[in-house]
N, C-alpha and C positions, 0 to 999 in steps of 0.2 A: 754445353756445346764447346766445341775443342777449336781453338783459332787454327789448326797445322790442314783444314780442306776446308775448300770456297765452300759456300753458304748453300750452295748448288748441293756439293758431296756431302755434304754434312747432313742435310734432311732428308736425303737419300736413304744414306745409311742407318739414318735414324727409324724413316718408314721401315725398314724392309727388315731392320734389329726388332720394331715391335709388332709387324706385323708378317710377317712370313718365318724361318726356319733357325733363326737367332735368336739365344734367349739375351744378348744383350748386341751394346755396339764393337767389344772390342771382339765379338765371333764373326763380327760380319765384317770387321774391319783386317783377322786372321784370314778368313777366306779371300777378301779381295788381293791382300798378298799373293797368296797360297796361288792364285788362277795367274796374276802376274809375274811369279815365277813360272809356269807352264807355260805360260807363252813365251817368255823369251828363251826358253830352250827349247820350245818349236818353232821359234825365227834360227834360233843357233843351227839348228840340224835343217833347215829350208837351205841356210846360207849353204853347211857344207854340199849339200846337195848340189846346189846350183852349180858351185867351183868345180864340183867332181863332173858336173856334165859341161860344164864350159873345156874343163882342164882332156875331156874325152874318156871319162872315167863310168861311163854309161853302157845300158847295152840300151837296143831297141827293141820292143815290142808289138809287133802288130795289130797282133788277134788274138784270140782267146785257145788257140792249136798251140802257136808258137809258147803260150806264156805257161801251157800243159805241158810244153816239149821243155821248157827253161827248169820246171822246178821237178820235173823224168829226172835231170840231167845232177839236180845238186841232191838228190835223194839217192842217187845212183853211186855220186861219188861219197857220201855218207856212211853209205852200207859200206863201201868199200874197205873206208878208213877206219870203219867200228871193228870190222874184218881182222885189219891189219892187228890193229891195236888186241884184241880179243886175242890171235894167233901170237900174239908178243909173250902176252902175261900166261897165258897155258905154257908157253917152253921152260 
């Protein structure tokens, strides 16, 4: 047993290394990383979110019309630009 997690994590990791999908402790202790680096970069992109709606960097969405009419709208300007770009490289 490794002194670096309470006595708590440590038989935790040890159950779950011998008895579910780890063939040891240091795969279950690579995954517990592995999910807490996920999460803090889905707190990171929560935060920018949040600043971007505080900062008024939002649209609204109502219903489920409007939110068919939102992505009409960026498919529309898509084609456009593949358009353009397409019409560039032919000249």
């Amino acid at each position: 047993m490794n002194n670096d997690l309470s006595l708590e994590n440590e038989r935790y990791i040890q159950t779950i290394a011998r008895n579910l999908f780890f063939s040891n402790r240091r795969e279950a202790l690579d995954q517990a990383v592995t999910l807490l680096k996920k999460q803090q970069d889905i707190l990171h992109h929560i935060d920018v979110g949040t600043r971007q709606i505080k900062e008024g960097n939002s649209i609204k969405i109502d219903n489920e019309v409007e939110l068919e009419q939102f992505f009409a709208e960026i498919k529309t300007k898509g084609k456009e630009r593949l358009y353009v770009k397409k019409k560039k490289w032919l000249e």
